[in-house]
C-alpha positions as CSV (number, residue, x, y, z in Angstrom):
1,X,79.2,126.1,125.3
2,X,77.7,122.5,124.0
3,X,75.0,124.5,121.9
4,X,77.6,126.5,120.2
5,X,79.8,123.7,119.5
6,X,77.1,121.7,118.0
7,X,75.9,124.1,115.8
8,X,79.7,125.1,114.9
9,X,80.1,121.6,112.8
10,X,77.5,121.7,110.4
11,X,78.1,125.5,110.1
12,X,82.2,125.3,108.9
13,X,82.0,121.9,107.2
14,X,85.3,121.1,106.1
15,X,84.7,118.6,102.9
16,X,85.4,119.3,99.2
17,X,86.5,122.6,98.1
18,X,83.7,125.2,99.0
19,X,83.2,129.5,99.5
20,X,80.8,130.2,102.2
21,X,78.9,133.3,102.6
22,X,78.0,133.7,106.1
23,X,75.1,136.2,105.6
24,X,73.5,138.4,108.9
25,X,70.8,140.0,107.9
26,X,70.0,143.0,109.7
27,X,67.7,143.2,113.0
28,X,64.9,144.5,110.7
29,X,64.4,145.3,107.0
30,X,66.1,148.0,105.6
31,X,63.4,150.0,103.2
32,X,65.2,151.4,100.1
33,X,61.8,153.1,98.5
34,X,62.9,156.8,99.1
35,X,64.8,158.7,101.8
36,X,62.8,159.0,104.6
37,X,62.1,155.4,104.4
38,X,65.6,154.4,103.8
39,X,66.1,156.9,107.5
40,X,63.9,155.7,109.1
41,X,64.5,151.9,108.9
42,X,68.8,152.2,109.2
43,X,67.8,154.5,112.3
44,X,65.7,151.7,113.6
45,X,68.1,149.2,113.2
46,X,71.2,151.5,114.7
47,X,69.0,151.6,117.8
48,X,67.9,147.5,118.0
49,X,71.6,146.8,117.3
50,X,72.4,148.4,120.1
51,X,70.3,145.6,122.3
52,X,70.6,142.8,120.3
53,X,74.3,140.8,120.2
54,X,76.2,140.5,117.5
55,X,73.7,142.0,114.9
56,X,74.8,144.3,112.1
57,X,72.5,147.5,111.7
58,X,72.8,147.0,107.3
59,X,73.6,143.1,108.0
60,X,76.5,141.3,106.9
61,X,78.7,138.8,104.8
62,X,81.4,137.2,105.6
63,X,83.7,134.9,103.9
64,X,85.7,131.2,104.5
65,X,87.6,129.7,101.8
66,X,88.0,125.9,102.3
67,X,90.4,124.1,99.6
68,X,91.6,120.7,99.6
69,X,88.9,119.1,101.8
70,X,90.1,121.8,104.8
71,X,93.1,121.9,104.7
72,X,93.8,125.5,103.6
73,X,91.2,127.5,105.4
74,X,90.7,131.7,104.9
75,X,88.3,133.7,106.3
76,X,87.5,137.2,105.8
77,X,84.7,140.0,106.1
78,X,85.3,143.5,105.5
79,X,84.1,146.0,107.7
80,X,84.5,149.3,109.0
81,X,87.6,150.6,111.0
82,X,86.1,153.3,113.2
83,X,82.3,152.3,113.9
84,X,81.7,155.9,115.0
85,X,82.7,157.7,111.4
86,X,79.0,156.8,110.1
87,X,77.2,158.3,113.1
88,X,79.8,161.5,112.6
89,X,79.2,161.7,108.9
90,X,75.3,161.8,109.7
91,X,74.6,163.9,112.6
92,X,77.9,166.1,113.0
93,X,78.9,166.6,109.0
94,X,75.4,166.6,107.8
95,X,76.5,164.2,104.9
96,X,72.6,162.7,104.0
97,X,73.2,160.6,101.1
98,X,76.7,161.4,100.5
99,X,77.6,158.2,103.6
100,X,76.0,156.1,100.6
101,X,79.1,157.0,98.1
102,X,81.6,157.9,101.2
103,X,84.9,155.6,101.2
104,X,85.5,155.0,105.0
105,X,88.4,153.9,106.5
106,X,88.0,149.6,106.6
107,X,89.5,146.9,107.8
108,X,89.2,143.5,107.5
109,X,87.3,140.5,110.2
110,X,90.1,137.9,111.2
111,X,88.9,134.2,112.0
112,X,88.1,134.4,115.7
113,X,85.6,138.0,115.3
114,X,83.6,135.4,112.3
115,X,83.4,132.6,113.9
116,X,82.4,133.9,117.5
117,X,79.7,136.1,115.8
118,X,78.9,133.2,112.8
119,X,78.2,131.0,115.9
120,X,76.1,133.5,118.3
121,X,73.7,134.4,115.3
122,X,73.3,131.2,113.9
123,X,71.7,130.0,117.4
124,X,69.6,132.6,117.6
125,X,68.4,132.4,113.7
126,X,69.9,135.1,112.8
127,X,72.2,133.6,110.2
128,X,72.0,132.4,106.4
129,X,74.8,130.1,104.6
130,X,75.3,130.0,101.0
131,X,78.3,127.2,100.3
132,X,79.3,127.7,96.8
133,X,80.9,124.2,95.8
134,X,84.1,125.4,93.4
135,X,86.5,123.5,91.6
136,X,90.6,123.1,92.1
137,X,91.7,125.5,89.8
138,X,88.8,128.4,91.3
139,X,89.9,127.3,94.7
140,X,93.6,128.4,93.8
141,X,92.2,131.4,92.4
142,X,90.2,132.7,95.5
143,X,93.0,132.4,97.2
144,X,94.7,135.0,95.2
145,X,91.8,137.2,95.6
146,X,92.1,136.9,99.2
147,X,96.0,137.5,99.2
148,X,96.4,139.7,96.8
149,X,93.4,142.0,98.2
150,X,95.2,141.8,101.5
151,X,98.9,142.8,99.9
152,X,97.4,145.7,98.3
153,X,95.9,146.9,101.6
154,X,92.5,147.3,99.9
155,X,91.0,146.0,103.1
156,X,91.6,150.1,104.0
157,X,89.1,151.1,102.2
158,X,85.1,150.2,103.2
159,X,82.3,151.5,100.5
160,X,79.0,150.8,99.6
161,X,79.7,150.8,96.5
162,X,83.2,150.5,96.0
163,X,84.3,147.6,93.7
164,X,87.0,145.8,95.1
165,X,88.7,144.3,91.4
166,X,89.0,148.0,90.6
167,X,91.2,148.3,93.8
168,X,88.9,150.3,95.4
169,X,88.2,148.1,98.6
170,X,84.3,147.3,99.3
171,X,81.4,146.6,101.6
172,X,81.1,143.5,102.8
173,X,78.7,142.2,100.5
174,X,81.1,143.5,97.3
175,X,83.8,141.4,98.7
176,X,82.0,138.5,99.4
177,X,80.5,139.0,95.2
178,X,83.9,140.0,94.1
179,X,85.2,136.4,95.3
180,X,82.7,135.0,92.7
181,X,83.1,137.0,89.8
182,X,87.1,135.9,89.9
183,X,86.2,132.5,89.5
184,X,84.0,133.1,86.7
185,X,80.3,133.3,88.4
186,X,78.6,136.1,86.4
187,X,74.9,134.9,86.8
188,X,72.8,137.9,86.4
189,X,69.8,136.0,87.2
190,X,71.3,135.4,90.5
191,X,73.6,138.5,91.2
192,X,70.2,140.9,90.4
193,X,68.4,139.2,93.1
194,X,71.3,140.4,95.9
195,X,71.5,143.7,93.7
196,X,70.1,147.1,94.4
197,X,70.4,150.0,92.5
198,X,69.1,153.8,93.1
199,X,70.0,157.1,91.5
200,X,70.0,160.0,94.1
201,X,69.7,163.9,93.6
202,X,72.8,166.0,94.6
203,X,70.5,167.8,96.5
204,X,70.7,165.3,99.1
205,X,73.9,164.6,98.5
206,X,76.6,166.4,102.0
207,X,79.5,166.5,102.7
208,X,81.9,163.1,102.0
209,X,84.3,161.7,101.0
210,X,85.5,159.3,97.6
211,X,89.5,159.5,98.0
212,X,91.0,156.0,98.9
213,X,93.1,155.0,101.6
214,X,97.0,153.8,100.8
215,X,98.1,153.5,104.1
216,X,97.2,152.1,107.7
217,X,98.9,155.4,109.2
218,X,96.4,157.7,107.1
219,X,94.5,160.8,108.9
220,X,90.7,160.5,108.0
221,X,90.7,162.3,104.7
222,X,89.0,165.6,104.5
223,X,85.1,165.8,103.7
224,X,84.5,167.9,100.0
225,X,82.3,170.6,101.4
226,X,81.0,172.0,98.2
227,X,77.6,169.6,98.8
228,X,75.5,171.4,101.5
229,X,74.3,169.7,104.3
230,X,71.9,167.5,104.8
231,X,69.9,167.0,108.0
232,X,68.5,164.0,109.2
233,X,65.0,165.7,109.6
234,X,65.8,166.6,106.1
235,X,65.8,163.1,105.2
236,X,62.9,162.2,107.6
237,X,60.4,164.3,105.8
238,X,61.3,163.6,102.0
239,X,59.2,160.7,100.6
240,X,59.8,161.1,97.2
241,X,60.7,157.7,95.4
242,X,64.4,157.8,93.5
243,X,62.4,157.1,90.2
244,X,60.1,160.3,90.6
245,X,63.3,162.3,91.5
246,X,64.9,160.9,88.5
247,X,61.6,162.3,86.5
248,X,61.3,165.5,88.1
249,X,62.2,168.6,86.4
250,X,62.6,171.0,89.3
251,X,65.6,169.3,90.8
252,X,68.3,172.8,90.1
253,X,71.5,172.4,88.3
254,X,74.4,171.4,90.6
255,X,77.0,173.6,90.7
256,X,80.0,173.4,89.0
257,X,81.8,169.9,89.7
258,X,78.9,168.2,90.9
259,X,76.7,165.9,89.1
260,X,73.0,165.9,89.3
261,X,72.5,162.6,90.2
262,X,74.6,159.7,91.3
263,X,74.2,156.5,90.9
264,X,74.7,153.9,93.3
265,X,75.2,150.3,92.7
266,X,75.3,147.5,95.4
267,X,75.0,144.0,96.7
268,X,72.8,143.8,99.8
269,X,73.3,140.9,102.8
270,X,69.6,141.0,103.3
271,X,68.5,140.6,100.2
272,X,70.8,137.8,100.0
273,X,69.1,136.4,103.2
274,X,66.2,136.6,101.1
275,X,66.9,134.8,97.8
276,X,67.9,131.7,100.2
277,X,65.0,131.9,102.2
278,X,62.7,132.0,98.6
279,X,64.4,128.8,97.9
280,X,63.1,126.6,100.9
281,X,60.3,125.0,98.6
282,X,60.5,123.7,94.7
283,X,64.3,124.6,94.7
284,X,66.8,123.4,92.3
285,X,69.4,124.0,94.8
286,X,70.1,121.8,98.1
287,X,68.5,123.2,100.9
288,X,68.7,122.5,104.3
289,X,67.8,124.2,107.8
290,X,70.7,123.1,110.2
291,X,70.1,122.4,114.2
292,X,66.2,123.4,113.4
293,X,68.1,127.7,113.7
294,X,69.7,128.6,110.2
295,X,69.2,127.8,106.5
296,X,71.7,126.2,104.5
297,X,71.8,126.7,100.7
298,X,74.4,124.8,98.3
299,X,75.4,125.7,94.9
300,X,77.5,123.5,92.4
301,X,80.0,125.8,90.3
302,X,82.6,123.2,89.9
303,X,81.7,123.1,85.8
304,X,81.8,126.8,85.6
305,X,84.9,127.8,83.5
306,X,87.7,129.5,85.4
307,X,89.4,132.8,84.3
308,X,93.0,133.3,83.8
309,X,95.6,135.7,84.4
310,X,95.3,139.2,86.1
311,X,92.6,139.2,88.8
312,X,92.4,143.0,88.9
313,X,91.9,146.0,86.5
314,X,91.8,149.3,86.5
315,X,93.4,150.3,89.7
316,X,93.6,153.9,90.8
317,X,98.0,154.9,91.6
C-alpha cells in the first residue's frame, strides 16, 4: 500500500491546468505489417493478458482533466462494455477484419477502475504519462468535451476507428486525441507518430457491424452477413502486406454494396508509448522517469489558440 501511494503523487499531480494521457501499452507489440502478423501478435497478447494484471491486450489511454490547480478533476477512458463481443466476433461469427471497422457496445472507465489500474501498471513499468499543460479558456473547453460526450451517450459506442466529434463514440485512444483537437492541437508532426493507417480487402472483411448505439437498453445490433467469413486460420496463413493487396489486381469485385477496400484510420496507445519513450534523450519536451518505474513527458499548449463555438459536427440522428 506505501508503494502505491508513493507513486500515486507524482502520477495525478494536481498543479496548473493540465490533460493527462495515462497510456498502457500492451503486454507485447502489436505487428500491423499484414494479417497474419497482425493475428498472431493480438492472439499473443489476449493470452499474456490473461496472466498479467491489469494489462490491456491492444493497450490503453485514459484521460484526467485537472483545471484550476485541481480543483475540478474528470477522468475518463473508454472501453468496451461486454469484453466477450470481440472473442465472439472472431471465433463464433467469423468476422476477420471486419472487428477492425465493428462499432461495439462501450462504455466509459469511472475514477476508481483508472486510478487502481493507473497505479498497478505504473509500479510495474508498464505505464507512460503525457501531461499536456493547457490554458483557462481550453481547460473550460475539455470540460465540454467530456460532458457533452457523456450527455449524448457517445460513451455507447466503442470503435477503432470511430471518431468521437462526429458522434460516433471511439476507442480509447480517439477519445483521448479527440480531447486535443477541441482545444485546437492539430500537430500532424505529432498526431502521425500515434497514427496508423491500413486499407484492407473485403475479402477479409466478415460479418460486423457499423450501426451506433442510442440507448443503454439496446440489444447487440445484428451482424451484416453479406461479408463471408473469415477464419482465424484464414488470417494465420495470409502474409500479404496491405500495400501489395492494395496493388494486386486479382483481388474480385465485391459484390453489390460492398466496397473493395476499406480504409481504416486510427490512433494507437502503443505507438504513443513509443513517441515518449523516443524522447528520453535530446528532447525539446520535459522528460522525466518518476519513482525510477514510468516515464513522464510534458508538453506546453497554453499559447495554442482555442476554438470556439460548436464542439461537434456531423452527427448521425
Amino acid at each position: 500500500m506505501l508503494k502505491l501511494l508513493l507513486i500515486l503523487i507524482p502520477i495525478f499531480s494536481f498543479s496548473s491546468n493540465k490533460i493527462s494521457f495515462l497510456i498502457h501499452p500492451s503486454p507485447k507489440k502489436i505487428n500491423w505489417q499484414n494479417p497474419r502478423a497482425l493475428t498472431w501478435s493480438t492472439l499473443n497478447n489476449q493470452v499474456l493478458s490473461i496472466f498479467i494484471k491489469n494489462s490491456r491486450p491492444i493497450g490503453h489511454v485514459a484521460l484526467k482533466l485537472s483545471c484550476n490547480d485541481g480543483r475540478f478533476l474528470d477522468y475518463a477512458g473508454m472501453t468496451t462494455l461486454d469484453k466477450k463481443e470481440g472473442r465472439r466476433l472472431t471465433f463464433k461469427n467469423k468476422s476477420g477484419l471486419g472487428s477492425l471497422l465493428h462499432n461495439f457496445r462501450g462504455r466509459l472507465e469511472n475514477k476508481e477502475e483508472i486510478i487502481e489500474k493507473s497505479n498497478f501498471n505504473a509500479t510495474k513499468g508498464r505505464l507512460s504519462v503525457i501531461d499536456f499543460v493547457i490554458s483557462d479558456q481550453a481547460c473550460e473547453r475539455a470540460k465540454r468535451y467530456l460532458e457533452e460526450f457523456r450527455e449524448k451517450k457517445l460513451y455507447l459506442n466503442y470503435g477503432l476507428p470511430n471518431n468521437p466529434l462526429a458522434c460516433e463514440g471511439a476507442g480509447c485512444s480517439g477519445f483521448a486525441v479527440g480531447i486535443l483537437k477541441v482545444i485546437g492541437f492539430n500537430d500532424e508532426s505529432i498526431l502521425s507518430h500515434w497514427s496508423e493507417s491500413i486499407r484492407i480487402p473485403h475479402t477479409l472483411v466478415g460479418p460486423h457491424s457499423k450501426k451506433l448505439y442510442f440507448d443503454s437498453n439496446e440489444e447487440a445490433h445484428l451482424l451484416n452477413e453479406n461479408f463471408n467469413k473469415v477464419s482465424t486460420l484464414e488470417m494465420l496463413t495470409t502474409s500479404t502486406t496491405w500495400e501489395e493487396f492494395y496493388a494486386s489486381y486479382s483481388i474480385p469485385e465485391p459484390p453489390l454494396g460492398i466496397q473493395k477496400f476499406y480504409q481504416v484510420d486510427f490512433y494507437s496507445p502503443n505507438y504513443m508509448d513509443k513517441w515518449v519513450k523516443s524522447h528520453l534523450e535530446n528532447s525539446k519536451y520535459k522528460v522525466e522517469k518518476v519513482r525510477d518505474k514510468f516515464y513522464r513527458l510534458t508538453m506546453n499548449l497554453e499559447e495554442i489558440p482555442v476554438p470556439v463555438g460548436n464542439i461537434w459536427h456531423e452527427c448521425r440522428k
